[in-house]
C-alpha positions in Angstrom: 67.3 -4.5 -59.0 66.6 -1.3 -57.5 67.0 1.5 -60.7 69.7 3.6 -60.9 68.5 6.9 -61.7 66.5 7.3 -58.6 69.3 6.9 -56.3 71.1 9.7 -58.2 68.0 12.1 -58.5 67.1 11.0 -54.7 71.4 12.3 -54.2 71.2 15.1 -56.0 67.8 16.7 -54.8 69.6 15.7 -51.2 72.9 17.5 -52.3 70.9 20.3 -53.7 68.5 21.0 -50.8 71.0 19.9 -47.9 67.6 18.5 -45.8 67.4 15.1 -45.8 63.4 15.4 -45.8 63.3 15.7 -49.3 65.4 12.8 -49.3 62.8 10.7 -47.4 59.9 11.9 -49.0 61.1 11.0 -52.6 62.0 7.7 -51.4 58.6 7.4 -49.9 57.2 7.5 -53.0 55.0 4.4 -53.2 55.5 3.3 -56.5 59.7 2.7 -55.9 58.2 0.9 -53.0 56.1 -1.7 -55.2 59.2 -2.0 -57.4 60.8 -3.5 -54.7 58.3 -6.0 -53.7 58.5 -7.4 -57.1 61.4 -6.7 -59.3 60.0 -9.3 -61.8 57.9 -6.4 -63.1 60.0 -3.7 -65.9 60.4 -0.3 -64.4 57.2 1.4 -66.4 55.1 -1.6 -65.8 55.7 -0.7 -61.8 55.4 3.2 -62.6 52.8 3.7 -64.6 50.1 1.6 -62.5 48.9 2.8 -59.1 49.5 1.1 -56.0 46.3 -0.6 -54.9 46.2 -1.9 -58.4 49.5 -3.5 -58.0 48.6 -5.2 -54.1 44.8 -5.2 -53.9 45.5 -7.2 -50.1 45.4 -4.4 -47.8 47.4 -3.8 -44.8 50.3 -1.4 -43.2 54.0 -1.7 -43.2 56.8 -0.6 -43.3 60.2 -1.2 -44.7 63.4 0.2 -43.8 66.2 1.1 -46.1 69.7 1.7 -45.4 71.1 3.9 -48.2 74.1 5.4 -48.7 74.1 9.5 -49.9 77.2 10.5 -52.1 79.1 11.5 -48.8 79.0 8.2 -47.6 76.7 8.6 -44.9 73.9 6.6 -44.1 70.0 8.0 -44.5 67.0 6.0 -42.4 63.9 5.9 -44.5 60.9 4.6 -43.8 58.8 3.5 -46.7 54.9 3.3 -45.7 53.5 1.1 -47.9 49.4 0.8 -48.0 49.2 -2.4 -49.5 51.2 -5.7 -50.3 51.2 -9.5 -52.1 49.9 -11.3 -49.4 51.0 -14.8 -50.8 54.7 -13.4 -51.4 56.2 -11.3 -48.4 56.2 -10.2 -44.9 58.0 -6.7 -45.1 57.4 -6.2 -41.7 60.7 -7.3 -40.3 63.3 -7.0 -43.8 65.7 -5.0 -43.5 67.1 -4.3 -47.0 70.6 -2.2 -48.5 71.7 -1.4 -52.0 74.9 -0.7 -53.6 75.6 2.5 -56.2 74.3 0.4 -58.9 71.2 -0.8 -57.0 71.8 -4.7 -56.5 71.1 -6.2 -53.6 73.6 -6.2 -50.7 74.5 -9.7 -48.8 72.4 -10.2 -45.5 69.2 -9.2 -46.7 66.6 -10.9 -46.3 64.1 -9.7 -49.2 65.5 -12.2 -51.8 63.9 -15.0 -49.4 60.3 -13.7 -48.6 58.2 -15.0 -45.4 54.8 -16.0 -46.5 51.8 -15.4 -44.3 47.9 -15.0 -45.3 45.7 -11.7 -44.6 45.5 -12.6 -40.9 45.9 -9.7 -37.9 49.0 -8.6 -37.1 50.4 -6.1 -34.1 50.8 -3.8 -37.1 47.2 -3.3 -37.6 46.3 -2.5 -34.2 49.7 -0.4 -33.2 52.0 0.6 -36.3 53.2 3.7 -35.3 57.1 4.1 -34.1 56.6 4.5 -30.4 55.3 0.9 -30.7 57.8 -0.7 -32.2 60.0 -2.0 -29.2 59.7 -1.7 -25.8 62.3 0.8 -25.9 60.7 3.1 -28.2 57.7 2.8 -25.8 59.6 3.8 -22.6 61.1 7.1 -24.8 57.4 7.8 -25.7 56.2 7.6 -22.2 59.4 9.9 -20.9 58.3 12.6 -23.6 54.0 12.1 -22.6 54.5 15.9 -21.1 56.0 17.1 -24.4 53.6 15.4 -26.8 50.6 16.0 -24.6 50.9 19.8 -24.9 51.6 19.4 -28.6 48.3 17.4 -29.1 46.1 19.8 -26.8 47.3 22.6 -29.1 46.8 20.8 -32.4 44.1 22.1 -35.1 43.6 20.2 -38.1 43.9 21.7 -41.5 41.0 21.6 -43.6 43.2 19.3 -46.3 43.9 17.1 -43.5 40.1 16.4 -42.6 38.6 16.6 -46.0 41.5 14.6 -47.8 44.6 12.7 -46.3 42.8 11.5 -43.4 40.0 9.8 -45.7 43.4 8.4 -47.3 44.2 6.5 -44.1 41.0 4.3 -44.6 42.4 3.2 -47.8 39.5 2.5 -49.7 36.4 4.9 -50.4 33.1 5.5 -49.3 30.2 5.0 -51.9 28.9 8.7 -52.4 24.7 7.3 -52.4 22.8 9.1 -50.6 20.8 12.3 -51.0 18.9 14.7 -48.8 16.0 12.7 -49.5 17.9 9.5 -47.5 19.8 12.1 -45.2 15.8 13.3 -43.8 14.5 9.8 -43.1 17.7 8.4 -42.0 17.1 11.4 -39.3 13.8 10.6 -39.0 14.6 6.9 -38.3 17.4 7.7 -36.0 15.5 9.2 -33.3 12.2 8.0 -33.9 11.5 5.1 -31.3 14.0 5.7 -29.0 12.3 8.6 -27.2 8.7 7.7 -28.2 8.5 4.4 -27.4 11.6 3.8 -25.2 11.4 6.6 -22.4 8.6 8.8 -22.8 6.2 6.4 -20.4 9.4 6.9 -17.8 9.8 10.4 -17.9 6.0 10.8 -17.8 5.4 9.0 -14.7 8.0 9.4 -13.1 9.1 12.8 -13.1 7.3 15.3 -14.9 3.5 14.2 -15.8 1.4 15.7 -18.4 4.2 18.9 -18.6 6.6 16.3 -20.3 5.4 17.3 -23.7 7.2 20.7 -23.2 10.6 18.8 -23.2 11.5 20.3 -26.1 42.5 20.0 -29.8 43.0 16.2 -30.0 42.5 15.8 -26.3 39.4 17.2 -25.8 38.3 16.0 -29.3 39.4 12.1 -27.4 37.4 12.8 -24.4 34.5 14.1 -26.5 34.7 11.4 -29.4 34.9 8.5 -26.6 32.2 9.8 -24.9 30.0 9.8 -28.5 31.2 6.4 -28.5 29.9 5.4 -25.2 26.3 7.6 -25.9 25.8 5.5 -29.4 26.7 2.5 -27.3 23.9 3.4 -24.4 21.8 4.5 -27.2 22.2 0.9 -29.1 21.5 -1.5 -26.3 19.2 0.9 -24.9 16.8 -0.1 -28.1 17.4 -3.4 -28.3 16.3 -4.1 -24.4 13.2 -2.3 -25.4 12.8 -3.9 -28.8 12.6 -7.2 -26.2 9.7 -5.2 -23.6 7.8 -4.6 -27.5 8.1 -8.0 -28.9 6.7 -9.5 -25.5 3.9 -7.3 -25.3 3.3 -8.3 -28.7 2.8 -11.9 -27.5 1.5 -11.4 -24.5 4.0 -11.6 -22.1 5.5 -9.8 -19.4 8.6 -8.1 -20.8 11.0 -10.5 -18.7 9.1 -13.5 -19.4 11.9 -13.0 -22.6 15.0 -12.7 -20.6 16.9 -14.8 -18.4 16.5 -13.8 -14.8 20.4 -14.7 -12.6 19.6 -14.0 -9.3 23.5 -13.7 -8.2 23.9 -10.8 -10.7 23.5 -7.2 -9.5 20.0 -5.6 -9.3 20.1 -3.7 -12.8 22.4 -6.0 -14.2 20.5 -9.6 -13.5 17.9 -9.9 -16.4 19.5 -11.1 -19.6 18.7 -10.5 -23.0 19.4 -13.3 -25.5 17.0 -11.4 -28.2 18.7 -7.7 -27.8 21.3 -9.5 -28.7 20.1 -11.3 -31.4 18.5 -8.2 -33.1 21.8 -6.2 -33.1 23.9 -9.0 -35.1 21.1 -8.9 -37.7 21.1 -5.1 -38.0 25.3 -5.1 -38.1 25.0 -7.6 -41.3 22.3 -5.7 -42.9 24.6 -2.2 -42.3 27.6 -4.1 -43.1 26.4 -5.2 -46.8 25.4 -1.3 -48.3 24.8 2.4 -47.2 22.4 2.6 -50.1 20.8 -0.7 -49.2 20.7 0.5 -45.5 19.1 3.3 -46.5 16.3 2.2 -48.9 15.0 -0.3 -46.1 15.6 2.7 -43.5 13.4 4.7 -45.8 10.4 2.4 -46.6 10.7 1.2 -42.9 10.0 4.6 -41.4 7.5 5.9 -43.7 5.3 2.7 -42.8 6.0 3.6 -39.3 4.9 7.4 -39.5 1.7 6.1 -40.6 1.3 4.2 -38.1 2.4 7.5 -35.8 -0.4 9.0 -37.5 -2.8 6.0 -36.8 -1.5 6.4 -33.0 -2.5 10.3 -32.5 -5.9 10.0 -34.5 -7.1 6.9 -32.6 -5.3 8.2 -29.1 -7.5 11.0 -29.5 -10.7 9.6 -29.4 -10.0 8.5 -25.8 -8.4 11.7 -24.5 -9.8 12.7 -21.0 -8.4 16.2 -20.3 -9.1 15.8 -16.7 -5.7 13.3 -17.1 -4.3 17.1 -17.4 -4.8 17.6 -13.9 -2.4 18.3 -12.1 0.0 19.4 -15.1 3.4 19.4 -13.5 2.7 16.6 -10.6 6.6 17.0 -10.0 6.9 20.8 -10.2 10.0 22.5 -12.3 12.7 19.8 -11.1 10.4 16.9 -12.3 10.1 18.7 -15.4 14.0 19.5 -15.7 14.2 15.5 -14.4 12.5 14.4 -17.0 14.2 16.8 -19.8 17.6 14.9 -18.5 16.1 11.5 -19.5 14.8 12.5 -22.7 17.8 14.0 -24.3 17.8 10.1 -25.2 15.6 11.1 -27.6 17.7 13.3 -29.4 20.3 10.9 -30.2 20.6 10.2 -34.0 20.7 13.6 -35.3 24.1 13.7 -35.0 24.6 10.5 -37.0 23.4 12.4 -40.2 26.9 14.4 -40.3 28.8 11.5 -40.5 27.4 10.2 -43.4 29.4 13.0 -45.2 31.6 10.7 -47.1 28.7 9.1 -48.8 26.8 11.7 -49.4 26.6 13.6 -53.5 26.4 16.8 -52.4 27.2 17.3 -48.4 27.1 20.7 -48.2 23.4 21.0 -49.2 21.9 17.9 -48.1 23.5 17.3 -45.0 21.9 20.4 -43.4 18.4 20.0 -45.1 18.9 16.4 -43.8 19.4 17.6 -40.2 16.8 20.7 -39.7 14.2 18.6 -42.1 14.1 15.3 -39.6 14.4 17.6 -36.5 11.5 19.4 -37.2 9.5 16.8 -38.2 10.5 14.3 -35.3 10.0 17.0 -32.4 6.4 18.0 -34.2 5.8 14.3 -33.9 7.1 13.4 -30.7 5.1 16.6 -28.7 2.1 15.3 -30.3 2.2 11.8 -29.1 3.4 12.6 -25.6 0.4 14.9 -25.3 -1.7 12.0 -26.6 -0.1 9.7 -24.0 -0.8 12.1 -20.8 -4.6 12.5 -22.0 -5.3 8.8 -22.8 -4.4 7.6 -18.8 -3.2 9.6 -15.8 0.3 9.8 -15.6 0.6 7.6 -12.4 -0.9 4.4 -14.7 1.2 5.1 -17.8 3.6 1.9 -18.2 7.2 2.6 -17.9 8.5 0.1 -20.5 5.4 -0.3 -23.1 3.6 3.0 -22.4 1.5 3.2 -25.7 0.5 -0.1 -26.4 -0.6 -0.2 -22.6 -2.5 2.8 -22.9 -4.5 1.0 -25.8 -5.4 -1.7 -23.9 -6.5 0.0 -20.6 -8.5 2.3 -23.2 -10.2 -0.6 -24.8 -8.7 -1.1 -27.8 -6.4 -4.0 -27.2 -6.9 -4.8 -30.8 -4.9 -1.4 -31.3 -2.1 -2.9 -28.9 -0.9 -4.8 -31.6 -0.5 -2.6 -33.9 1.6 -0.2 -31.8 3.8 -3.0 -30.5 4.2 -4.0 -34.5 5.1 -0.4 -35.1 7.0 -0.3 -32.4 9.0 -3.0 -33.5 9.7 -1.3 -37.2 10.6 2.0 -35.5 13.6 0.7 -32.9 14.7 -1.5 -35.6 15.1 1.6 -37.9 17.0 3.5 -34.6 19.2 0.3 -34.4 20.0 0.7 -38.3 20.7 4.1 -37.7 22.7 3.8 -34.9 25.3 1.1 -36.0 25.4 3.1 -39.0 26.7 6.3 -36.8 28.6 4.2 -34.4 31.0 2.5 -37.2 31.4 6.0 -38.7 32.3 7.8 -36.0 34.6 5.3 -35.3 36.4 4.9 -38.4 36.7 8.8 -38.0 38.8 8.0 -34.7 40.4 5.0 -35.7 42.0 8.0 -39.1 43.7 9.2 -36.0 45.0 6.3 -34.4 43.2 7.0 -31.7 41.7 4.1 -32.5 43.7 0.9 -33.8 43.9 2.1 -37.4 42.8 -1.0 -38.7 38.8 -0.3 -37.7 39.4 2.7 -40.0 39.7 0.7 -42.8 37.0 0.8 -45.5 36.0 -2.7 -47.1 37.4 -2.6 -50.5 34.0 -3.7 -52.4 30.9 -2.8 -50.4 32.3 1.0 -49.3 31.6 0.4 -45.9 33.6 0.2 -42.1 32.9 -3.2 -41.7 35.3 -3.4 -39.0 33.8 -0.6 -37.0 30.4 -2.2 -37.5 31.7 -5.6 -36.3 33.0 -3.8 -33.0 30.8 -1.4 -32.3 27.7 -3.9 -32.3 30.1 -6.4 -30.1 29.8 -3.8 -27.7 26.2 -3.4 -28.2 25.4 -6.5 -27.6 27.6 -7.0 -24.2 26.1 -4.0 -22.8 22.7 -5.0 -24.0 22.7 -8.4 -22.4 23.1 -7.2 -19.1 21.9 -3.5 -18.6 18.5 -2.5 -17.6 16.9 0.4 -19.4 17.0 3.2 -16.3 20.6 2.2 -15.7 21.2 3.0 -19.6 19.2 5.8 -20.1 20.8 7.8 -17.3 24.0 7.0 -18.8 22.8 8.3 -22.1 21.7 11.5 -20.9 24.7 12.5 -18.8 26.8 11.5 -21.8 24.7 13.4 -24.1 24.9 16.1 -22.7 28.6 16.3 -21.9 28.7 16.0 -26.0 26.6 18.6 -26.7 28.5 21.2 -24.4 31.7 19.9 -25.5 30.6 20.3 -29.1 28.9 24.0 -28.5 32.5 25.1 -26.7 34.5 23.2 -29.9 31.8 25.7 -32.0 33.1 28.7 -30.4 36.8 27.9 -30.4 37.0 27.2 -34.1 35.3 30.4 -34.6 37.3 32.6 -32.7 40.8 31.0 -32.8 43.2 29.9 -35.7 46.8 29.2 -35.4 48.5 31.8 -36.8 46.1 34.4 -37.4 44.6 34.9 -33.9 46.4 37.1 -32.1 47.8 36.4 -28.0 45.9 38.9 -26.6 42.5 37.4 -28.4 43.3 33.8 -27.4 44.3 35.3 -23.9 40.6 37.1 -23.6 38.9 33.9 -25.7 40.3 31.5 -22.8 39.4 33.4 -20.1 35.7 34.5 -21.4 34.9 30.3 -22.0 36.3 29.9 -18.4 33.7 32.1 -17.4 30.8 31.0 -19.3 31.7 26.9 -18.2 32.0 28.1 -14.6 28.8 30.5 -14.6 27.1 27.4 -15.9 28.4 25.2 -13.4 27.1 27.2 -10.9 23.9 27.9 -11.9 23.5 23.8 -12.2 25.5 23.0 -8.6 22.8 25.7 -7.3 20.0 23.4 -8.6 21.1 20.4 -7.9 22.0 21.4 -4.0 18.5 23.1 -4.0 19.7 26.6 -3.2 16.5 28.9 -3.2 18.3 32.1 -2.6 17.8 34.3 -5.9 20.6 36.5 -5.6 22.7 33.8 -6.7 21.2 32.6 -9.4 21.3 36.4 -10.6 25.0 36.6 -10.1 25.7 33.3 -12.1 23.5 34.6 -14.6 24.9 37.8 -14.6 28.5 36.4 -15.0 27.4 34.1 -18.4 25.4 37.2 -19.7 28.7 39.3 -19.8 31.3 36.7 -20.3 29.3 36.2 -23.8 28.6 39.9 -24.4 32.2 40.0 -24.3 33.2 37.7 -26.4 31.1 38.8 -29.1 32.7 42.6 -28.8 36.5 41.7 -27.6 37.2 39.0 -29.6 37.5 39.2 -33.2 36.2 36.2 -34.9 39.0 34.2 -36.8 36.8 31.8 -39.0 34.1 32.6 -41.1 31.6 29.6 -42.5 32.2 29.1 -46.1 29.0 27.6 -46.5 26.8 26.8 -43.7 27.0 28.0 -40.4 25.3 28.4 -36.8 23.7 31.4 -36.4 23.7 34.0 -33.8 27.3 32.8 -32.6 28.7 33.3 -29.8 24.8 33.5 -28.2 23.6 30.3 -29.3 26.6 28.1 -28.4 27.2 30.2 -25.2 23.2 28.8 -24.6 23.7 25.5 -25.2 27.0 25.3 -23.1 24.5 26.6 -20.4 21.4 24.9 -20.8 23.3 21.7 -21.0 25.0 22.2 -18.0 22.3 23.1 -15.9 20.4 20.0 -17.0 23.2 17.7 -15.9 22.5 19.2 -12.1 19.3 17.0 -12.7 21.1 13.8 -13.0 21.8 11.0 -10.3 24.8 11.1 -8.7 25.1 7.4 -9.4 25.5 8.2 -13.0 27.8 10.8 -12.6 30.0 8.0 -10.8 29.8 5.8 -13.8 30.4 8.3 -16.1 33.2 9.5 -14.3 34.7 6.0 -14.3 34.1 5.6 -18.1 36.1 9.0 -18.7 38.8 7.7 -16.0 39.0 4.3 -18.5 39.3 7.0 -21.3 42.2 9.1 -20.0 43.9 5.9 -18.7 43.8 4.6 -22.4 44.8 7.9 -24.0 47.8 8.9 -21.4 49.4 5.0 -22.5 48.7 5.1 -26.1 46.1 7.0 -27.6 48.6 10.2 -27.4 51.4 8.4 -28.5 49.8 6.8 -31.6 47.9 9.9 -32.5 51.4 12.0 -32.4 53.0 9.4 -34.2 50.3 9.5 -36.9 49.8 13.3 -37.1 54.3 13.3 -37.7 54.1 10.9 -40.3 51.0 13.1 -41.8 52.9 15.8 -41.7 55.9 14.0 -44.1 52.7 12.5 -45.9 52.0 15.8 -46.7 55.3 16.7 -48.2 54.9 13.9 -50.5 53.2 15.0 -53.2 54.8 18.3 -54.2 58.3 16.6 -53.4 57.6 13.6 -55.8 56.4 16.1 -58.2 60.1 17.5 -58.0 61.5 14.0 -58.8 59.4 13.7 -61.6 60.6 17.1 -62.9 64.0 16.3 -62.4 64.3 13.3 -63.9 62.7 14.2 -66.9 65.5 17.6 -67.0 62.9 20.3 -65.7 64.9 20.9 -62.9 68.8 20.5 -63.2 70.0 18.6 -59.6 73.4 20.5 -58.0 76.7 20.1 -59.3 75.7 19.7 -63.1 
């Protein structure tokens, strides 16, 4: 039996207030909503214990009420409930009425529960309103213009990021890890994957010796599918090469260990059983613990910067620095080539900010985390790739196993081994590190329903995204068994950089614009100054890439990003200031990046540019269809979510005669 009393408080604060969102939201309270899924249990008993305690299976429903106000009318409201008795009901579909006293009215159905197990449900993958009938769906698509402006426009609150959106996982994240973890689980992010993966490319192929000088909710889709797609690259990348290691190990030809299917595609024809293998073990092992992850990640990579060490001291003794000569074979565009391809090596850092959740204290560790392993890994790296260029020429350097190679045409094939082993230890730390990333970012996306919200779930008793881990290394693995290394590490690099410049304009808006605050004029002159800085870019990389030679031009476009900067930094008044941390020398350093970035993509293939335009095409077909609608859905239901609190607080208050409801 529904009580009573909180049909009258729920009338009153509705007579009193005339709105019936106050109505909902006290209704939404998800303790009532337990009380109804077992009315066995006394009112305190249902009350006084929260809700996950009550339903530990979790899932996402929702239950629909039909109750009467005191003017006979009838209010919708939806009840989100976060968790429910597996063995007992199926709420999905009851559809349930009360009478002034609270009994149940004939016809419904919650006095004979469906039972079902923890299986998957539409729910999980689509719960939001639009997706609820066909018909709901056809309304959503006829409002897409409406909704898309509204979700190009959003901002999200602080609260929202920092709080309810954590909510949406359900469980918790294990706060573990320390700045001592965040450093190595840099360290072990990005070591391998530009050491031993493409450094033996990008130094024979396109730059030589000079490569150790290679130093709104839309957008935020575009850019967080794209991160998605990079980690993805990133991951099979590794695995393909942890293959090339282990057969050089046991002295093999690199695709003596992969299936060779000569009706496949060139570049898509070698398959790679053991890539695969290697990922599944890496998602159980980051599936299980963060902690656990990171104390193997840690002991891992410090064997494996001894062996770095071992690498430079004993490359040394056979450097020839006539293998100097000539420095740049390629000239500036091999060297701007090979700068494209190694931004794969720079993929990892990022991963370090999304381990947030689980760190003590983020806003000190997370940035000694980040500077600490950058330093460190770019010291390291320049090192080694000037070892490489003075153990061979660059035109004998091999492109898949370049160190351990280099050994062995040195004389120290004994050495090989040791590299390959370290090898080995250093891609399975980037593999660690990268599923770890992957699954976070996506649970991130998934808190938005951008994602099916079920991969944002958090498992209840290890703290982790199990879900997104399971996914993400699926995809992993299917991209790993088919995909050669220069088709993926092309990929990486256009994708990489699109992030980065998306990332350093997403910088620059959050500084200078805040709903609210910022005035028209300053978001007028804000738009039109980052039109200017993109374009300038643009041009200066279209000039490149066309092989323009005419100065004058490259002047102008120069010219045009110089100002459009300078005058952003004395138009526009800066709307946000960083409360703790912050990039410094805003809007110059960002504006950079943008420009750098850009300009480094006019060194890129335009085969890649056509996959990458197809991947974004997949991307904006997904979003258009439901992305949007899910994500508008969600952020509506946030916004009554957020309501919540202080509005059950005013329940409480009334019913214990803080606040007197109209008409007494």
């Amino acid at each position: 039996m529904f009580p009573s009393n909180y049909l009258s408080t729920s009338r009153a604060l509705y007579s009193s207030r005339g709105n019936d969102v106050f109505l909902e939201n006290i209704i939404m309270n998800q303790r009532k909503a337990h009380y109804l899924l077992d009315n066995s249990r006394s009112h305190e008993q249902v009350t006084q214990q929260p809700a996950r305690k009550l339903c530990p299976c979790l899932s996402l429903k929702h239950l629909r009420h039909d109750m009467s106000n005191t003017t006979g009318s009838i209010v919708d409201v939806d009840v989100e409930i976060n968790s429910f008795f597996a063995s007992e009901t199926d709420n999905r579909t009851g559809m349930v009425s009360f009478s002034e006293d609270g009994s149940n009215v004939q016809g419904s159905n919650i006095t004979n529960p469906k039972k079902r197990s923890c299986g998957l449900v539409k729910d999980d993958f689509l719960p939001e309103e639009s997706f609820q009938s066909w018909s709901n769906y056809g309304n959503a698509l006829l409002e897409t213009k409406a909704r898309l402006k509204d979700r190009v426009l959003a901002r999200s609150s602080d609260q929202l990021e920092l709080h309810d959106m954590r909510a949406r996982s359900q469980n918790e994240m294990k706060k573990t890890l320390n700045w001592f973890d965040l450093i190595w689980f840099g360290i072990g992010a990005v070591m391998g994957a530009g050491v031993f993966v493409l450094s033996g490319e990008a130094a024979r192929d396109f730059a030589g010796p000079a490569v150790l000088v290679e130093l709104g909710d839309f957008v935020a889709y575009i850019a967080a599918g794209n991160i998605l797609f990079e980690y993805v690259v990133a991951g099979a990348s590794v695995a393909r090469s942890w293959t090339s290691y282990f057969a050089t190990l046991c002295n093999h030809d690199p695709n003596d260990f992969r299936i060779n299917v000569t009706s496949l595609a060139d570049g898509y024809n070698h398959l790679d059983p053991i890539a695969v293998g290697v990922s599944i073990l890496i998602c159980v092992l980051a599936s299980m613990s963060v902690k656990g992850s990171s104390k193997f990640n840690s002991v891992t990579t410090i064997i494996y910067m001894t062996l770095m060490v071992f690498m430079i001291v004993a490359g040394a003794t056979k450097a020839n620095t006539a293998n100097f000569t000539p420095f740049a074979p390629f000239g500036i565009r091999g060297v701007l080539k090979a700068s494209s391809v190694l931004f794969f090596a720079y993929v990892g850092f990022d991963g370090v900010a999304t381990l947030g959740e689980e760190t003590k204290n983020p806003a000190r560790d997370i940035p000694i985390g980040l500077v600490g392993s950058m330093v460190t890994v770019i010291t390291i790296y320049s090192v080694l790739a000037t070892v490489l260029c003075l153990m061979q020429p660059f035109s004998q350097i091999d492109r898949d196993a370049p160190f351990t190679i280099a050994f062995q045409a040195a004389g120290m094939n004994w050495a090989k081994y040791i590299v390959a082993l370290g090898a080995l230890k250093g891609m399975t730390t980037v593999l660690l590190a990268n599923i770890i990333g992957q699954a976070r970012y996506f649970t991130h996306i998934a808190r938005t329903h951008l994602a099916p919200p079920i991969l944002a779930v958090i498992h209840k008793n290890r703290g982790t995204p199990m879900n997104a881990t399971i996914i993400m290394t699926a995809a992993n693995c299917l991209v790993a068994f088919f995909t050669n290394l220069d088709i993926l590490a092309n990929l990486l690099s256009i994708s990489t950089l699109f992030i980065f410049s998306l990332v350093a304009i997403g910088l620059l808006v959050r500084r200078y614009y805040a709903t609210g605050e910022t005035s028209v004029q300053d978001r007028n002159k804000l738009i039109l100054l980052l039109c200017l800085i993109i374009s300038s870019a643009i041009g200066l990389s279209l000039l490149w890439s066309l092989d323009v030679n005419f100065w004058v031009w490259y002047a102008i476009m120069g010219g045009v990003w110089f100002l459009a900067t300078l005058g952003l930094e004395l138009m526009v008044k800066q709307a946000r200031k960083p409360k703790l941390w912050g990039v410094p020398l805003v809007p110059w350093l960002p504006s950079a990046s943008v420009g750098i970035n850009v300009f480094i993509m006019g060194s890129i293939d335009g085969a890649s540019f056509l996959r990458f335009l197809g991947w974004s095409g997949l991307l904006l077909v997904y979003y258009l269809f439901i992305g949007l609608h899910a994500s508008y859905d969600a952020s509506k239901d946030g916004m009554k979510a957020g309501v919540t609190s202080g509005v059950s607080a005013t329940s409480e208050a009334m019913e214990q005669g803080e606040i007197t409801p109209a008409g007494k």
